[in-house]
N, C-alpha and C positions, 0 to 999 in steps of 0.2 A: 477359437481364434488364436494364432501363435502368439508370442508375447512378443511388442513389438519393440523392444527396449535390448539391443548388444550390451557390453563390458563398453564402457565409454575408455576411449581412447587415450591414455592417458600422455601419450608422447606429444599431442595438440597441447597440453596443456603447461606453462609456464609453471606452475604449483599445484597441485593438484589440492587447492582450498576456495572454501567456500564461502559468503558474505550475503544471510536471507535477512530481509525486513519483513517481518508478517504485523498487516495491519489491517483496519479496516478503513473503507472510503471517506474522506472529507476529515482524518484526522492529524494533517500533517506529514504527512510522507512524501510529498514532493518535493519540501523544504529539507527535509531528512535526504533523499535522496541528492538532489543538489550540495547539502554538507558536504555529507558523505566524497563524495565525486570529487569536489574542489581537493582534498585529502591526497588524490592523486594514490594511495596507497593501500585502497579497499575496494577498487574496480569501481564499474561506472552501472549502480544500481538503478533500476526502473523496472517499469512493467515490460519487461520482453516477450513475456510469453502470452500479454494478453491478445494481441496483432491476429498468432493462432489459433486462439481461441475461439475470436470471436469467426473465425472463417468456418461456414458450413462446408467443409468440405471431410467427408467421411474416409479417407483416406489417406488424410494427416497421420505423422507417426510423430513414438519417442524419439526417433534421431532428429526430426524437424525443430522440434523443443530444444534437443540437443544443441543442435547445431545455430538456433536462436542464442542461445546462451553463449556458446563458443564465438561468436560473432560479438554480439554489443554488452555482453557484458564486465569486461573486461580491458576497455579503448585507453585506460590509460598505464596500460602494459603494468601490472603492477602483480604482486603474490594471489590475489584473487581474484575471482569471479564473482557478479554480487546480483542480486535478482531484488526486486518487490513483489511481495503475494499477498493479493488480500484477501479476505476472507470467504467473501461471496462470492469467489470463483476458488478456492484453493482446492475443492474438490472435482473439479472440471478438469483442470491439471494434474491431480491424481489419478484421474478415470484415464486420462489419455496417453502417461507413463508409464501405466499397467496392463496386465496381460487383457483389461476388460471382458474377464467371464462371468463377473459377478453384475447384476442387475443394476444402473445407474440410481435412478429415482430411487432403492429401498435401500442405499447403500455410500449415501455421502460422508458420514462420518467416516469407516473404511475408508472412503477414496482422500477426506483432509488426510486422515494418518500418514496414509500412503505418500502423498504428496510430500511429508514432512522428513520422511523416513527416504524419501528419493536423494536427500541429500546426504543424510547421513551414511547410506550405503554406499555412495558413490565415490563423497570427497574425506579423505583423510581426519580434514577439520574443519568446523562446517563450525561459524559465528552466527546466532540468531539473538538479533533486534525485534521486541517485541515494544509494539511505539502505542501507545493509549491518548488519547484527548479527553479530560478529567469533563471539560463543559461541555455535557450535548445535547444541550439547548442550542449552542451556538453552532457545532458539528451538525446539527441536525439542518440549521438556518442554511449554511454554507452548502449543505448538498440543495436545499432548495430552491434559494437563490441558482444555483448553477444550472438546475434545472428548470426554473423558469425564463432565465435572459438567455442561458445557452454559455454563458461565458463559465469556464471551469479554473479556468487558470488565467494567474499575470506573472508572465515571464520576462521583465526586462522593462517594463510597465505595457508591452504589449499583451490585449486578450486574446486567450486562445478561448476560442470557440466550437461547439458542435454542430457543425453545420446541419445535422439529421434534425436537429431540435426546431420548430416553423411556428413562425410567430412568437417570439422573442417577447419579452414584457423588461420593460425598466423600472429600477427602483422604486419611482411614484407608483405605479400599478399594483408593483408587488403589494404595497400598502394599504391600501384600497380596495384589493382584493382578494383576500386571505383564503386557498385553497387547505382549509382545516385538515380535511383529511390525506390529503399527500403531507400535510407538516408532520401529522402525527406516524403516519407511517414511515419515514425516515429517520423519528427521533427514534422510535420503537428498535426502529433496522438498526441505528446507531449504538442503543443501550443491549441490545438483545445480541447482535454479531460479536462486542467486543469484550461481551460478557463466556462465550461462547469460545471465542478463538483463547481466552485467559485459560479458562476450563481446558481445553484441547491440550494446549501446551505442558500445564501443570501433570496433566492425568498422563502423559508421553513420557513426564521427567528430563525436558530438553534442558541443558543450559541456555539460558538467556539474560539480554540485557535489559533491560525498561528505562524506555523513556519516556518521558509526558512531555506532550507537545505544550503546554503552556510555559515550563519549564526550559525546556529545549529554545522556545523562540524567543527568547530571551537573556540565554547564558552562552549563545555562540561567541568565541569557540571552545569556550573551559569546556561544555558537557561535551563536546566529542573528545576530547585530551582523556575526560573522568572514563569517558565507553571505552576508549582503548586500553586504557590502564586495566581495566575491567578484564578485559579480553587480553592483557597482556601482547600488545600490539606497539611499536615502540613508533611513537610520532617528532618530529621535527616541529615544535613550536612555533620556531620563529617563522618560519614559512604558510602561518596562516592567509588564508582571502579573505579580504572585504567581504561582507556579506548586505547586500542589499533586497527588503523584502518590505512587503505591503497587502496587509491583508486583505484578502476581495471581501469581506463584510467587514464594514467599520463599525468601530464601539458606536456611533451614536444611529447607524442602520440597526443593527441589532437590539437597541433599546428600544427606538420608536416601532419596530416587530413586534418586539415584547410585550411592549402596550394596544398596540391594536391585538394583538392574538388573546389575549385578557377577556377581548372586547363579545370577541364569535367560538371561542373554546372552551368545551368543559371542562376542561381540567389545567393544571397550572403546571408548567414544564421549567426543568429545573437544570 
């Protein structure tokens, strides 16, 4: 199969620099990405490239990716371009940047690499954020709850919702009814992916930043001022935004979990 990836254009581009968040799901990255964004001077990060992914259509290319990128990730005209990747697809996006002559299924570590290295061959200078959530007990809760009511996000105090998800359950239910084994498979997905994307990076020798989302939601906006300095990026202080945010599992939903899961669970999650 030809490779389906040209020299990216670089006269499209305002700076030919780059801005990756690599994370895994349910650990704060949306919050991240909305930071980020209001900054006004680091592009407008999100999932752009998940839209094609998730499309079965076998005759999507590299330039579709491309040209995702060139379109929204960059809306607030600034020096960069700025993407989120998370981990349980980073190799899906590496498969589909590359020339794909090598075997998907025996060959996702290859394809993360790849995925990661797509930037660095590409952009000049490429900033990667590497964001952790320290509790996934609570990471774990937050993907489940999403998964059981449907609601994934509150943006503005509005839910967003997945509408594919049928028959919805609400907070009471959740309690009452403890699906053990999707809890534990999430917590595991939680501990095991973000263990794995750390491993990846390290073993790559990428520069990167770390941030811990319990940290982070907490010290806006010094921890983005500390990530820049870091990155050597020069920020306008006085021009931060309000930041207004509201966790979809509250401390005292997640305790009363805590206690019923005690109740039906072998094991104690931490």
């Amino acid at each position: 199969m030809d490779n389906i990836i040209k020299p990216i254009p670089f006269i499209k581009f305002k700076e030919n620099k780059a801005f990756v968040i690599l994370a895994t799901q349910r650990s704060g990255s949306t919050m991240l990405c909305k930071d980020v964004h209001s900054l006004e001077v680091l592009g407008s990060p999100d999932e752009h490239f998940w839209p094609l992914l998730q499309k079965h259509d076998p005759n999507k290319t590299g330039e579709d990716f491309l040209q995702s990128f060139l379109i929204n990730g960059n809306t607030t005209n600034s020096d960069y371009y700025s993407i989120k990747l998370m981990y349980d697809y980073l190799h899906k996006f590496g498969f589909w940047v590359s020339d794909r002559t090598l075997p998907f299924d025996q060959n996702t570590e290859y394809y993360r690499k790849y995925a990661i290295n797509f930037f660095l061959e590409n952009f000049d200078d490429v900033k990667f954020v590497y964001l952790t959530r320290k509790n996934k007990f609570e990471q774990a809760l937050s993907h489940y709850r999403a998964v059981k009511t449907s609601v994934f996000h509150l943006v503005d105090n509005k839910e967003i919702r997945n509408v594919n998800i049928t028959n919805p359950m609400n907070e009471n239910q959740l309690l009452e009814s403890i699906d053990v084994n999707l809890f534990d498979r999430l917590y595991n997905k939680a501990t095991n992916e973000d263990q794995k994307l750390k491993e990846l990076i390290d073993e790559m020798g990428i520069k990167y930043v770390e941030l811990v989302y319990e940290e982070i939601r907490n010290d806006y906006p010094h921890y983005l001022y500390e990530m820049a300095k870091k990155m050597r990026i020069p920020l306008d202080e006085s021009k931060y935004k309000e930041r207004k945010i509201k966790k979809i599992v509250s401390d005292d939903f997640a305790l009363q979990f805590r206690e019923k899961l005690k109740e039906v669970a072998q094991k104690e999650y931490i």
